[in-house]
C-alpha positions in Angstrom: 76.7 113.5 72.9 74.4 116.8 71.3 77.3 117.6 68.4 76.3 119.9 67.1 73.4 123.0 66.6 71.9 123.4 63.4 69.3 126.2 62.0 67.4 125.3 59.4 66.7 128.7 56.9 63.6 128.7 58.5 65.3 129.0 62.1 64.2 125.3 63.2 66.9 124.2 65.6 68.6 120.9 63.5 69.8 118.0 65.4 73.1 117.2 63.7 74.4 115.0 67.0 72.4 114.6 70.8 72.3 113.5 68.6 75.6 112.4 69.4 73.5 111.8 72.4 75.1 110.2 75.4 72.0 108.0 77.6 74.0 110.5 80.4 73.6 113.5 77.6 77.1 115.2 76.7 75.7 118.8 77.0 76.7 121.0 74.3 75.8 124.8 74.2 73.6 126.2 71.4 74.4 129.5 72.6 76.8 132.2 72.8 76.4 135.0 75.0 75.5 135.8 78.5 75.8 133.1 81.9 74.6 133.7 85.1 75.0 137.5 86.5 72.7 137.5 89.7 73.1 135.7 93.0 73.0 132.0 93.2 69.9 130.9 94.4 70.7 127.3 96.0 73.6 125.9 99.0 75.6 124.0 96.1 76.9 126.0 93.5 78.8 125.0 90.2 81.5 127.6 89.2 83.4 127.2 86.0 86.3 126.3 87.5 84.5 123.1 89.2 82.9 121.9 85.9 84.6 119.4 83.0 86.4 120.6 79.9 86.2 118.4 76.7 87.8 118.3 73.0 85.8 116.8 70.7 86.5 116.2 66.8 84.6 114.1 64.2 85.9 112.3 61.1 83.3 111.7 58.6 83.3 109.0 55.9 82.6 110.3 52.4 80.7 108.4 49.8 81.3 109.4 46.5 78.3 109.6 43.7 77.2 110.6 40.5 76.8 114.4 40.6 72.7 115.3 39.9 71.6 111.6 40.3 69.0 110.4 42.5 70.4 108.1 45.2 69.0 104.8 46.7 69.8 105.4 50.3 69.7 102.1 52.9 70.8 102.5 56.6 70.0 98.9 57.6 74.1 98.5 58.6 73.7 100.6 61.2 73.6 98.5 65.0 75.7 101.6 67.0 75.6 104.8 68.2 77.8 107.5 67.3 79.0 106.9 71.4 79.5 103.3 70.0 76.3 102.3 72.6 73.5 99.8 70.6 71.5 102.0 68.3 68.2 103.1 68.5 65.9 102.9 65.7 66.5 105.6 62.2 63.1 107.6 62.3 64.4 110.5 60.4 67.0 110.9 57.3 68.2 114.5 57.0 70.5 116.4 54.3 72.2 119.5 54.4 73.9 121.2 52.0 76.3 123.3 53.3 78.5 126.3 51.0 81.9 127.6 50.8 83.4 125.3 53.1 86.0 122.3 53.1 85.3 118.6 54.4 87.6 119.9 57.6 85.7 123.5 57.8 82.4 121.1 58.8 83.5 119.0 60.9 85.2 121.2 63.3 82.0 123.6 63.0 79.8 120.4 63.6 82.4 118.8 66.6 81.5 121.8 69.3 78.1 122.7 67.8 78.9 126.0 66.0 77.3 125.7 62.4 74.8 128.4 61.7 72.0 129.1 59.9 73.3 131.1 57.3 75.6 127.8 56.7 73.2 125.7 56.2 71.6 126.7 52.1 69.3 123.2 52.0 68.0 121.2 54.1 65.8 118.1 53.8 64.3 115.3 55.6 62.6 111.9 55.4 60.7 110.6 58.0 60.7 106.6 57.9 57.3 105.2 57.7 56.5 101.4 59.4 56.9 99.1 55.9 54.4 96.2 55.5 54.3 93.7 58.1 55.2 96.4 60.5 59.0 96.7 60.2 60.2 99.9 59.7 62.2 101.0 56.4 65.6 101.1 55.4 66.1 102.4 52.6 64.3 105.4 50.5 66.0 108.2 47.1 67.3 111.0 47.9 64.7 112.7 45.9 61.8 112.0 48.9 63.6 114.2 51.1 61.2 117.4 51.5 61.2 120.4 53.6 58.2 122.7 52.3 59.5 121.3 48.9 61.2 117.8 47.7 64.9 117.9 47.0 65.5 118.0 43.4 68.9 116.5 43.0 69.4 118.5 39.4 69.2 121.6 41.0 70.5 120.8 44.9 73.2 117.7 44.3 75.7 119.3 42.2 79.4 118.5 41.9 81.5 121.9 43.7 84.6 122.4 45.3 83.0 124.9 47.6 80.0 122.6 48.6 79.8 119.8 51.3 76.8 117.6 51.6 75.9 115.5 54.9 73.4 112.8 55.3 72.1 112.5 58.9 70.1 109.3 60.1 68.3 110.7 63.7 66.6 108.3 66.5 63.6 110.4 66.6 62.0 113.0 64.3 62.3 116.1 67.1 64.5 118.5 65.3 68.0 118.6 67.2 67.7 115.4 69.1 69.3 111.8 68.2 71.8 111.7 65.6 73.1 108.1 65.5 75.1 108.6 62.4 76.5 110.7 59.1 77.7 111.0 55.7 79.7 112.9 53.5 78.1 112.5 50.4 80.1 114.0 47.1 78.8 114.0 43.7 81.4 113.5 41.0 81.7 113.5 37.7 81.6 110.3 35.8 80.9 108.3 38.8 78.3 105.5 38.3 78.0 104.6 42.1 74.4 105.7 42.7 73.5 104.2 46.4 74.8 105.2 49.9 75.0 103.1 53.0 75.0 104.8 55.9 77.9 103.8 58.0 78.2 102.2 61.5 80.0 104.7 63.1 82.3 102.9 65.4 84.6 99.9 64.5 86.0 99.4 60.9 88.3 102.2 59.9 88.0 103.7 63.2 84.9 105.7 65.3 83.2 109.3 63.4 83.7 110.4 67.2 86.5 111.5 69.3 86.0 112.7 72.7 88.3 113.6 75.2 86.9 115.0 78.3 88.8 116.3 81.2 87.3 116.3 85.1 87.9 119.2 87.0 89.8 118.3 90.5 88.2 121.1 92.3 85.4 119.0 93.5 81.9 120.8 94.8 80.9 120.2 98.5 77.3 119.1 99.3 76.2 119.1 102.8 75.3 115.1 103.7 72.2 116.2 105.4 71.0 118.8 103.0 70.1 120.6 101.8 71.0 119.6 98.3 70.0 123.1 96.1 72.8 122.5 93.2 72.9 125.7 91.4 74.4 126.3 87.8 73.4 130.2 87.4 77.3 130.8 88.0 78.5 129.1 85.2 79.3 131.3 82.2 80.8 128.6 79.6 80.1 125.4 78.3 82.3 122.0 78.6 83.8 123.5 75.0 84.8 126.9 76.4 82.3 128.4 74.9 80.3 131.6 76.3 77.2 130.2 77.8 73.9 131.8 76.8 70.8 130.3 79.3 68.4 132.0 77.2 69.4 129.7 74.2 70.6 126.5 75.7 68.1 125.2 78.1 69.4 123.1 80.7 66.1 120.7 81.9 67.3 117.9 83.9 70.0 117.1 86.5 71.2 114.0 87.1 73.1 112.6 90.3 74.6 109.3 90.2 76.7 107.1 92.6 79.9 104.8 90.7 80.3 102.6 93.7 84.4 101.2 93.8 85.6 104.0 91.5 87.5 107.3 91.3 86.7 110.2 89.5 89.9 108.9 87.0 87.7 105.9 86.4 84.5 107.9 85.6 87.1 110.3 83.1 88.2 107.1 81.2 84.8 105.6 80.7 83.2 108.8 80.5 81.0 107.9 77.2 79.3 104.8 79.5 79.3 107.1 82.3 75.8 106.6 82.5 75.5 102.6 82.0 78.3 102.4 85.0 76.8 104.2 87.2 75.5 102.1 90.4 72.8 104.6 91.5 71.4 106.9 89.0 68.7 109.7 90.3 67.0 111.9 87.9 65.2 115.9 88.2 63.1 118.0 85.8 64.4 121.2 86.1 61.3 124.3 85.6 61.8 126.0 82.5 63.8 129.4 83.4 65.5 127.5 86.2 69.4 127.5 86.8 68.9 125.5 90.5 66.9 122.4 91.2 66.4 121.1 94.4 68.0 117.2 94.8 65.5 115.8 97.1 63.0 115.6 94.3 64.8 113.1 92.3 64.4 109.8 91.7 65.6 106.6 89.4 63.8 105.7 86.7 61.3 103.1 88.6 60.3 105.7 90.9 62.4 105.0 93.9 63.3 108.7 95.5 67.0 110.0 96.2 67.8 108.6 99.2 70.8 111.0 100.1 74.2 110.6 100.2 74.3 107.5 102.3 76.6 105.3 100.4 81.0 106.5 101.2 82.7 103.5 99.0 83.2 105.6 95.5 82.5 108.7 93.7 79.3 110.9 93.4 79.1 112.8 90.7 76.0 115.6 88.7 75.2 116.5 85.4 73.3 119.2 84.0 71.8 117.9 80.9 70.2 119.6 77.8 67.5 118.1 76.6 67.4 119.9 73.4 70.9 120.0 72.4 72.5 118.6 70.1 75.5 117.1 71.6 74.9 114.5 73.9 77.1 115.6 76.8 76.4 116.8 79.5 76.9 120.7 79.6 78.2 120.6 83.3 79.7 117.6 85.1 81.4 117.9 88.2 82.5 115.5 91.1 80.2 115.9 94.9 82.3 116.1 98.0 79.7 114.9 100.0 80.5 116.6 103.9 
């Protein structure tokens, strides 16, 4: 699910979850101002009051090291997702060091994708080369990670009350896509631990993700002949509650998927494998700028085109995915009423 926006000083958008990213993206909003005012442009339109709600929280394990060291940092242990799917491969170690906040302060901030720039004092990355013999690594020092300049972990790793530090290993190297999981790290005094595993973020002493969504009962009509014009320009917050600002979140692909024998209580249950249940699963670009696509111009991912709401024995369902978000869910969701 996209969990959260970042800024790097330089203004870089950082991917600190879509990385939570859910195969069916949990859309999380990057912005905070300003939803649709004009018109809607297509037949089907999403309103707020048709689109899910969701809580989402993280609980972040904390390694504890010695302060100012360098640290060997492996990430071989990780085989799942923070949505608890298989994990893709770790292309991309990042660390941020983040100032006068608690453990609690960051990941609430981090949970509904509302850590800023000015939050963010150092920030680092390591892109993971292919090793000999053509297996990537998994494993590199802290002191590799570079930005403009290498981290110096005399000067940027130092023990403080006031200062958290997060390790984030990304599927991908494209700034705010991909997190598959994260790390407190805490320097301490007199500790002689000098290595960090990156954790598997489900299973063990519990999941680093919680979240709850809610589906909204007032379900959007579609006409079963077309034409299918679903339009989002209406929708003026997120799936958090949050103001919705199109000129920062860019919302580039619509899906529309059939769950064939199940309820829209089934889909809210399962919604994390919302995507791997579905029995039909149609996919649209949507033009940059766009807040309507046109559903007859989707298709699956072999090619085969939307064939229309032809099948009556379960749910349909459309998301409104952001490709560039952080948090993989989707940032609308609602439940067709094909009629």
């Amino acid at each position: 699910m996209r969990l959260a926006c970042i800024h790097s000083p330089s203004g870089l958008s950082v991917a600190l979850l879509r990385s939570l990213v859910l195969t069916l993206p949990l859309l999380a909003s990057c912005g905070s101002s300003g939803g649709g005012t004009a018109g809607p442009v297509g037949n089907v339109v999403i309103r707020d009051q048709n689109n899910y709600t969701s809580l989402s929280s993280l609980t972040i394990p904390t390694v504890q090291t010695g302060a100012g060291q360098d640290l060997t940092i492996s990430w071989d242990g990780i085989t799942q997702d923070l949505l608890c799917h298989t994990a893709g491969s770790i292309d991309n170690v990042a660390f941020l060091k983040i100032g006068n906040m608690t453990p609690a302060d960051v990941e609430a901030k981090l949970a509904i994708g509302k850590l800023i720039s000015s939050e963010v004092t150092t920030y680092r990355e390591f892109h993971v080369p292919t090793a000999d013999g053509g297996a990537p690594a998994t494993s590199t020092m802290l002191s590799k990670l570079a930005y403009g300049t290498a981290l110096d972990p005399a000067t940027d790793y130092l023990e403080s009350s006031s200062t958290q530090y997060v390790l984030l290993f990304t599927h991908g190297t494209t700034l705010g896509v991909g997190a598959q999981s994260m790390t407190f790290i805490q320097p301490t005094a007199g500790s002689q631990n000098f290595a960090v595993a990156a954790p598997n973020p489900c299973g063990g002493s519990g999941n680093i993700l919680s979240f709850t969504p809610t589906l909204s009962t007032m379900l959007v009509s579609i006409p079963v002949s077309g034409p299918w014009k679903l339009d989002w320009s209406q929708i003026t917050k997120d799936n958090f509650g949050q103001a919705l600002d199109f000129s920062q979140t860019k919302l580039d692909k619509v899906e529309v998927a059939f769950f064939q024998g199940m309820a829209a209580a089934d889909l809210q249950a399962h919604f994390l494998d919302i995507e791997l249940n579905a029995t039909s699963l149609y996919t649209v670009s949507v033009p940059t700028g766009q807040k309507y696509v046109d559903l007859a111009g989707a298709q699956t991912a072999g090619g085969v085109a939307f064939p229309g709401f032809t099948s009556t024995d379960g749910t349909w369902a459309a998301a409104v995915l952001c490709g560039t978000c952080s948090i993989p869910a989707p940032v609308a969701f609602v439940i067709l009423q094909p009629q």
